[in-house]
C-alpha positions in Angstrom: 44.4 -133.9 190.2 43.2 -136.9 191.8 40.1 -137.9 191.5 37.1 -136.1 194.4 33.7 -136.3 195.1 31.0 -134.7 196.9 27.8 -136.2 197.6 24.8 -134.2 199.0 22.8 -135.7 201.5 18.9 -134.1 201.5 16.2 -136.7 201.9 18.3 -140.0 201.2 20.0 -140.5 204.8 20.8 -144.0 203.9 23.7 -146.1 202.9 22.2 -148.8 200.9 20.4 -148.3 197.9 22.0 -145.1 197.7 22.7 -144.5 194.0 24.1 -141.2 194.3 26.3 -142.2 197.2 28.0 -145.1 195.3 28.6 -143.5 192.3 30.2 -140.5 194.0 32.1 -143.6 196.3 32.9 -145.3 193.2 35.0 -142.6 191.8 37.1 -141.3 194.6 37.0 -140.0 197.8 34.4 -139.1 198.9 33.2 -135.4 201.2 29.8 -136.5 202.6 27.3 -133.4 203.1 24.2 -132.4 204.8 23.3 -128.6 204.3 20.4 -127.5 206.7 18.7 -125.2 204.2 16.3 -122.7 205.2 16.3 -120.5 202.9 13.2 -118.4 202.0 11.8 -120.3 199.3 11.9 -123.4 201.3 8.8 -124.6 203.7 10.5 -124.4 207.1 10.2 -128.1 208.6 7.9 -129.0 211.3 9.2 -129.1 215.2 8.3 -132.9 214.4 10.2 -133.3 211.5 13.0 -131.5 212.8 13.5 -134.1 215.9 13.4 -136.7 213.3 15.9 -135.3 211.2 18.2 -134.3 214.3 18.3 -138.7 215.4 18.6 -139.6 211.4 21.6 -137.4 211.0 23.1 -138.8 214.4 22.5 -142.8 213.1 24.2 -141.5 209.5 27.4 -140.2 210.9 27.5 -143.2 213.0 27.2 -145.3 209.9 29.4 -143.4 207.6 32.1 -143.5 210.5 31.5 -147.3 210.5 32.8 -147.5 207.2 35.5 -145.3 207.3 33.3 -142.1 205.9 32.5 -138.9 207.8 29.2 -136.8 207.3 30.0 -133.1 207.2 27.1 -130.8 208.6 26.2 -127.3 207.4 23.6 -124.8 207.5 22.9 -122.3 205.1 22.4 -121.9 201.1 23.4 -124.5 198.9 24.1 -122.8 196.5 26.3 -120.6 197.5 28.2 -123.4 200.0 28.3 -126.2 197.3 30.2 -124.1 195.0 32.7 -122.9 196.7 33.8 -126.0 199.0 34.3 -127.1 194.9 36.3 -124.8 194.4 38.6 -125.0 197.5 38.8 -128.9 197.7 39.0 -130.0 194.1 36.2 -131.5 193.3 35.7 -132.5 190.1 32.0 -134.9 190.3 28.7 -133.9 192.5 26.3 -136.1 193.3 22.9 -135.9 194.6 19.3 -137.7 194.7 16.6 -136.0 193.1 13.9 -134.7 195.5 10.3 -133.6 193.3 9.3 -129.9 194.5 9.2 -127.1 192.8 11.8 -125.4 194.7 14.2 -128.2 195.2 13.8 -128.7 191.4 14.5 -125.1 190.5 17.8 -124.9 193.0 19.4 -128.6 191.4 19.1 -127.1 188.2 20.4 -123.6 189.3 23.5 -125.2 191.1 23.8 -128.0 188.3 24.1 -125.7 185.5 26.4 -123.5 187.4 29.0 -126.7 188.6 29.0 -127.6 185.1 29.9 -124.7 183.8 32.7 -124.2 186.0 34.1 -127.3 185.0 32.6 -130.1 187.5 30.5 -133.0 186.5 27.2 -133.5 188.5 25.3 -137.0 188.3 22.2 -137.0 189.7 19.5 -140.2 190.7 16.7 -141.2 191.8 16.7 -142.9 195.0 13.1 -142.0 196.1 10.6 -143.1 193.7 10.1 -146.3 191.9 9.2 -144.3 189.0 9.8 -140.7 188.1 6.8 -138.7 188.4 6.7 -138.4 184.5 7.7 -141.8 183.6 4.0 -142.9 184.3 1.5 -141.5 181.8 -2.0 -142.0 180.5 -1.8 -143.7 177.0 -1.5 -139.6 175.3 1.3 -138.9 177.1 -0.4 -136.7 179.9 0.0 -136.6 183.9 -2.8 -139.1 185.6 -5.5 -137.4 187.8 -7.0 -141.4 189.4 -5.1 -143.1 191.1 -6.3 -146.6 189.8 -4.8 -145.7 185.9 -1.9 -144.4 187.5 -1.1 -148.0 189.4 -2.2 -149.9 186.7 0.0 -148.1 184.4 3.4 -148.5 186.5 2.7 -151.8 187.5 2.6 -152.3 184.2 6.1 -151.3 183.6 7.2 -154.1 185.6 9.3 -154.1 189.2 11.5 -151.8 189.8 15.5 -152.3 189.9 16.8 -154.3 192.6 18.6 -152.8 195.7 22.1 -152.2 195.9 24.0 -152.9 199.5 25.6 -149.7 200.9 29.5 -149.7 200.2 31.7 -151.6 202.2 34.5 -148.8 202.4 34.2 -144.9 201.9 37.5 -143.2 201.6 36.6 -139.7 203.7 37.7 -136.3 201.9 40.2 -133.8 204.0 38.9 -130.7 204.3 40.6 -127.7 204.3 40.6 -125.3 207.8 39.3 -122.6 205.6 35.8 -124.7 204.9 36.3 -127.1 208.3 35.7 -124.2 210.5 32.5 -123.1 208.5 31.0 -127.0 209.7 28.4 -127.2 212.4 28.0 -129.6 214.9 24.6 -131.5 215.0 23.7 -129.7 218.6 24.5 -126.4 216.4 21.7 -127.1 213.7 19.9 -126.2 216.7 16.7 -129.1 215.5 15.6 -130.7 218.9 13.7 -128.5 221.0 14.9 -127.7 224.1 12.6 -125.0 226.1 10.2 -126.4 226.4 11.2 -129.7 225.7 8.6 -131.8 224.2 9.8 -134.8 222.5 9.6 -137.1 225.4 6.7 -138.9 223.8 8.6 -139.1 220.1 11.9 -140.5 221.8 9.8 -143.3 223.3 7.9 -144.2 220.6 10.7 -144.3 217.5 14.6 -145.1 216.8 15.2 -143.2 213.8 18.2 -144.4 211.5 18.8 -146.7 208.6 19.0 -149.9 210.9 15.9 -149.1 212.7 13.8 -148.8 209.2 15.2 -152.1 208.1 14.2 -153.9 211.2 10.8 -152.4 211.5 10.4 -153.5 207.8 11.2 -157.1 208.9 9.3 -157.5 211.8 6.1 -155.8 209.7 6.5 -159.0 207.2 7.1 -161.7 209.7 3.5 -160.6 211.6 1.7 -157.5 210.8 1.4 -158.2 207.0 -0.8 -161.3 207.5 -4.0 -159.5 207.5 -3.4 -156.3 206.9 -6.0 -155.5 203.7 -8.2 -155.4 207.0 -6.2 -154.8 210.1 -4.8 -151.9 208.0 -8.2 -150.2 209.6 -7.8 -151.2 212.9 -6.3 -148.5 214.7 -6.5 -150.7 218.4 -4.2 -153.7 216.8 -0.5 -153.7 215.7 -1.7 -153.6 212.3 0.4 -151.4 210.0 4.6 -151.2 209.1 4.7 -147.5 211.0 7.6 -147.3 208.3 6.2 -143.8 207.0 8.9 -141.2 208.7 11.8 -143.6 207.8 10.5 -143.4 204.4 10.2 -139.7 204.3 13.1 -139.1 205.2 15.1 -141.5 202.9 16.4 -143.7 205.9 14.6 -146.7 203.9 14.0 -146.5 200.0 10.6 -147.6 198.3 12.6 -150.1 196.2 14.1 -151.8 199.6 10.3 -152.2 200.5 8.8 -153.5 197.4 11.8 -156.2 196.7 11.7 -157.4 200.8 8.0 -158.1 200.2 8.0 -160.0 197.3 10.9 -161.6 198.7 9.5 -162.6 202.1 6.1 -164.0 200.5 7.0 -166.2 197.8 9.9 -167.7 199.9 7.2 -167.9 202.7 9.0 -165.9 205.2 5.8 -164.0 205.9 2.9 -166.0 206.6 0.5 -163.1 204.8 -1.4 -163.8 201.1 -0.4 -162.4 198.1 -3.7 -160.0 198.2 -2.3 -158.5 201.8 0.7 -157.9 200.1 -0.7 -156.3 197.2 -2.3 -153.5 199.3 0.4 -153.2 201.1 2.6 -152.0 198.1 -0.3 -150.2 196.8 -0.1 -148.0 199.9 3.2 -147.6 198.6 1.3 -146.2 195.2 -0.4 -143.9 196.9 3.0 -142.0 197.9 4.1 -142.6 194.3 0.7 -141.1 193.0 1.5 -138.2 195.6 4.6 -136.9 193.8 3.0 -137.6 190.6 0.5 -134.8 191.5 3.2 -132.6 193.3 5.6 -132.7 190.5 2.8 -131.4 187.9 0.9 -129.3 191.0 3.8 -127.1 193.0 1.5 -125.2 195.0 -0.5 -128.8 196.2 -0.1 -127.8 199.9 -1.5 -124.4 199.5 -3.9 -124.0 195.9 -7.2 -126.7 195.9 -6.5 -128.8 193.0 -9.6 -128.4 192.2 -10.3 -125.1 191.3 -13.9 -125.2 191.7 -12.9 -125.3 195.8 -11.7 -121.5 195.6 -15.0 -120.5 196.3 -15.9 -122.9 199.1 -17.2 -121.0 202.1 -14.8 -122.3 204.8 -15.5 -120.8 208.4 -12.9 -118.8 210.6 -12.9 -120.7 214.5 -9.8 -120.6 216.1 -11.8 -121.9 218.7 -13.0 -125.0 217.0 -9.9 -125.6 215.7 -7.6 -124.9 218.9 -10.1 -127.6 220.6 -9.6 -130.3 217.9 -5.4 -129.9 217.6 -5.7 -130.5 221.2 -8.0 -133.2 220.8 -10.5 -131.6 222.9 -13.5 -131.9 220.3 -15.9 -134.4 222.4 -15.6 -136.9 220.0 -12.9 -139.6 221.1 -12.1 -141.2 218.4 -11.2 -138.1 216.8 -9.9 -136.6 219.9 -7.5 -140.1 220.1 -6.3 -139.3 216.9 -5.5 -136.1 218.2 -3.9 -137.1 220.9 -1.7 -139.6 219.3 0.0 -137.6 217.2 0.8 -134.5 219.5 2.7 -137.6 222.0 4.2 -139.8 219.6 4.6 -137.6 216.3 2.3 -140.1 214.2 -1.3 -141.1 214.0 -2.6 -144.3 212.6 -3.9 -143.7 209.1 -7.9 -144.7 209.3 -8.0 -142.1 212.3 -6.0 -139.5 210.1 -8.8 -139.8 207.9 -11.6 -139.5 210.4 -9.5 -136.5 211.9 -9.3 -134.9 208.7 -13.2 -135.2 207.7 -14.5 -134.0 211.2 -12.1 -130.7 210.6 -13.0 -130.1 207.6 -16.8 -131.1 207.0 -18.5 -130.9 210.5 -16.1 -127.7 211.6 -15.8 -126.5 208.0 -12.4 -124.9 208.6 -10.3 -125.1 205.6 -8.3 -128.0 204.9 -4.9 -125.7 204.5 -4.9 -125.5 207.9 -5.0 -129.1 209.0 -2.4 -129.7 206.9 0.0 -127.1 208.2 -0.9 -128.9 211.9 -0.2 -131.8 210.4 3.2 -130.3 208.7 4.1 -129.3 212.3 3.3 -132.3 214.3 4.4 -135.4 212.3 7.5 -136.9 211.9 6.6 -138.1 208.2 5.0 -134.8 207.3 6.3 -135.6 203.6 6.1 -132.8 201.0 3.5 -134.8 199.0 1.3 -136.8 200.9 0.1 -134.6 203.4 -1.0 -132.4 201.0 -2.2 -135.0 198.5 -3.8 -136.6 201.2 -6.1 -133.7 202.7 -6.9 -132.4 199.7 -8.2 -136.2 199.4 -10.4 -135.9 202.3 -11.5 -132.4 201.3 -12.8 -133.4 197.9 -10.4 -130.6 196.3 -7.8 -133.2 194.9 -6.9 -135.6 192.1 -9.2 -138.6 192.9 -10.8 -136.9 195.9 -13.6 -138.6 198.3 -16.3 -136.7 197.1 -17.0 -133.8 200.0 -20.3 -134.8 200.5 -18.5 -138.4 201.6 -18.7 -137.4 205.5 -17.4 -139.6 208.1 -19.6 -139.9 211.5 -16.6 -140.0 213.8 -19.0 -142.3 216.2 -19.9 -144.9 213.4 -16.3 -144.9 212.6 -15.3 -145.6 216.3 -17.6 -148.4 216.6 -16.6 -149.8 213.1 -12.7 -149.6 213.4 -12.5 -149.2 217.4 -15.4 -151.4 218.6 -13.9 -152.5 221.6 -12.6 -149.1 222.4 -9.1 -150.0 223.0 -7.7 -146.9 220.9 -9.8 -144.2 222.7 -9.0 -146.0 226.2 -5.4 -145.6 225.5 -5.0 -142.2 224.1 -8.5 -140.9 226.5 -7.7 -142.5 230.1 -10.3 -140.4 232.0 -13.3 -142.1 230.1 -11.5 -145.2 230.1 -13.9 -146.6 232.7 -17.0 -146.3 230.3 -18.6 -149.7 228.7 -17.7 -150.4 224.8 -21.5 -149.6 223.9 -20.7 -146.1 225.4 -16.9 -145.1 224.9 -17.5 -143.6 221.4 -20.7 -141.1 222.6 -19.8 -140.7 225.9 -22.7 -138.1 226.5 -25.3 -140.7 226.0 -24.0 -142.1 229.0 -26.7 -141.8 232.2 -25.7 -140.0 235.2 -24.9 -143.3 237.3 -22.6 -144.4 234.5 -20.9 -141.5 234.6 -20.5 -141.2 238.0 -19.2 -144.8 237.7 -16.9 -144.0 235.3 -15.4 -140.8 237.4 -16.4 -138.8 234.4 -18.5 -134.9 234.6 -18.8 -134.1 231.1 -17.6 -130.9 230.6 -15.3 -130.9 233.2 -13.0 -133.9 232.4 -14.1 -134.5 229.5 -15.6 -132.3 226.8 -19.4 -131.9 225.4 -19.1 -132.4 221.8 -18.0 -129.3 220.2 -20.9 -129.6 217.4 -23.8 -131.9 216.7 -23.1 -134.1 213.8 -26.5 -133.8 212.1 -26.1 -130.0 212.2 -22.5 -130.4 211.3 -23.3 -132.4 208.2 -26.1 -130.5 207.2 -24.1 -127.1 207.3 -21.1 -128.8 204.9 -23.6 -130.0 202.3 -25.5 -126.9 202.1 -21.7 -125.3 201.7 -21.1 -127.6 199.0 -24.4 -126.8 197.5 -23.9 -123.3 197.7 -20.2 -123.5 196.0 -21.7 -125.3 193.0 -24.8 -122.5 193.0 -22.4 -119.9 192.5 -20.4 -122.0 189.7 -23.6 -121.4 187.5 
């Protein structure tokens, strides 16, 4: 037999720094294949995440085509279709990247054990991660619950490997009629919505695709980098790489971003200091810390990490919560945020934050349920850190803010937002209200409003809870969880 090789797209639709893609190019060639799984053990993706995926798919193809390849689509268990298109074709080697879940972890070792056992070798890399989630350790061996020992201690194991370029030439694999005709077409995976159809806002706001993430990566060093320790905070500038989805969904690998910087500031390509790029990549840490935690803490979007948190007294208001996913909560800076991510699929991290607080300290609704809005709405709703990340805010995860850490959503504003730009962009009809005023627009006096063209209430909401009672509530909460721990 000559030699055959599959390699199994999931959350690596790149070409470059592909390890599993070259090896399985290196010996022979090659059937390139995407399985939509959804399957019951598997979170369904978002409507967000879905678009995404549909546009990364559609850039792959085209650049598997461009070098000779072809991307096969499916839809259904891997399992059960990995096997037998095996079987049928001849394969005799299987590639794929590793992905960190507990259910992706527990199908790979399912399907590897079975493809081995019927004869077929199965290589599998990591193309995700600059370190494995259990290659960094505290000094006895044991997962890392800070995030500050677990940076210094893979920084400590030096940079990563170098990026490999995407192969020049991929020698497609026929495919039988018997497994041809069980192939869908992208339209068939059925991922972009359609009635309604509401990705207008996501179509004008991102490119997804492998060349996209490189460019966006290359602009981010040559401006937004200078600065950005601070204008990381600054949701009104251009301050941040926005590289997030293409990162989630493997269209640009954390090794590809950690090489380019280094690259770009010593050879003084990027005008930004060594300390700019240092947070930069530590942001970068952070998503590496995330998987630590998932890979050690399956159930990290649904279980409080800290257990302590099972007994918090969260409060049931669909209302509240139905006003702040509309961003409809009186606050603007929250209510931006809000608004921000239900146009454009994304929300600029410092405002995340501030979102996150306000749902789950002034409203006290439980922090499970931003995260599944969040799940639903953003196109880099990744596995880890959403769920790292609220439980963050919540003060239920490794390394947590402390819950009684509350952000004032109007302090915030005037700190990150002072000039009001944000909220005038994503709020237009308080847009007409002075900088001293646009973050508490209900201290504004009747002529101002009237100025303005604003009737609070009407076109814009009263505040859906007073801070000071809203503050006072979530620390007697907190107070009361830790009375009932003794």
């Amino acid at each position: 037999m000559s030699p055959a090789s599959l390699h199994w797209f999931r959350d690596d639709l790149r070409l470059a720094d592909n390890p599993a893609l070259a090896a399985a190019v290196d010996h022979g060639p090659t059937l390139c294949l995407y399985i939509l799984d959804e399957g019951r053990s598997r979170r369904p993706l978002g409507g967000a995440s879905r678009w995404w995926l549909s546009r990364s798919l559609a850039a792959l193809a085209k650049a598997l085509a461009a070098r000779g390849g072809k991307l096969v689509l499916m839809r259904g268990d891997p399992a059960a279709i990995i096997p037998r298109i095996v079987e049928t074709v001849g394969i005799d080697l299987v590639t794929w990247n590793r992905r960190y879940d507990a259910e992706s972890i527990a199908l790979d070792s399912r399907l590897k054990a079975e493809l081995v056992a019927a004869g077929t070798k199965v290589e599998t890399f990591n193309a995700a991660l600059l370190n494995e989630p259990w290659q960094v350790t505290t000094k006895t061996g044991d997962p890392v619950k800070v995030f500050t020992p677990y940076w210094r201690a893979a920084r400590e194991r030096g940079d990563p490997p170098a990026p490999r370029p995407a192969p020049t030439r991929i020698m497609p694999l026929e495919l039988p009629a018997a497994i041809a005709d069980e192939a869908s077409s992208l339209t068939g995976l059925g991922l972009e919505p359609s009635k309604p159809d509401w990705a207008g806002g996501l179509r004008k706001a991102w490119t997804p695709g492998e060349d996209s993430a490189a460019e966006r990566l290359r602009d981010f060093l040559a401006g937004p980098l200078d600065g950005y320790g601070e204008g990381r905070n600054r949701p009104d500038y251009v301050s941040t790489s926005r590289l997030s989805p293409h990162l989630r969904f493997g269209e640009i690998g954390p090794r590809q971003i950690w090489h380019a910087t280094l690259s770009a500031v010593e050879s003084g390509e990027a005008s930004a200091g060594s300390s700019d790029a240092e947070k930069f990549l530590s942001e970068i840490g952070w998503r590496e810390f995330s998987y630590h935690l998932l890979f050690y803490n399956p159930g990290l979007a649904t279980e409080n990490y800290n257990p302590k948190f099972d007994a918090f007294p969260w409060q049931r208001d669909d209302a509240a919560l139905a006003a702040w996913q509309r961003g409809s909560t009186g606050y603007p800076i929250v209510d931006a945020g809000l608004r921000e991510l239900w146009t454009t699929g994304w929300m600029h991290n410092r405002v995340r934050m501030i979102a996150a607080s306000f749902l789950i300290k002034h409203l006290l609704i439980d922090w499970r349920q931003g995260e599944d809005w969040f799940w639903d709405t953003l196109v880099d709703a990744d596995p880890a850190n959403n769920a790292a990340s609220w439980q963050w805010v919540a003060g239920s995860g490794a390394d947590a803010a402390p819950y009684y850490r509350i952000f004032n959503p109007v302090t915030q504003g005037l700190k990150f937002d002072p000039k009001g730009g944000y909220v005038r962009r994503w709020i237009p009809e308080i847009a007409g209200l002075d900088d001293a005023l646009i973050h508490e627009p209900w201290k504004a006096d009747a002529d101002a409003l009237r100025r303005a063209g604003i009737v609070l209430g009407e076109t814009y909401p009263q505040p859906i809870v007073d801070l000071d009672f809203g503050r006072r509530r979530a620390l007697d909460a907190l107070a009361q969880t830790r009375s009932d721990e003794t």
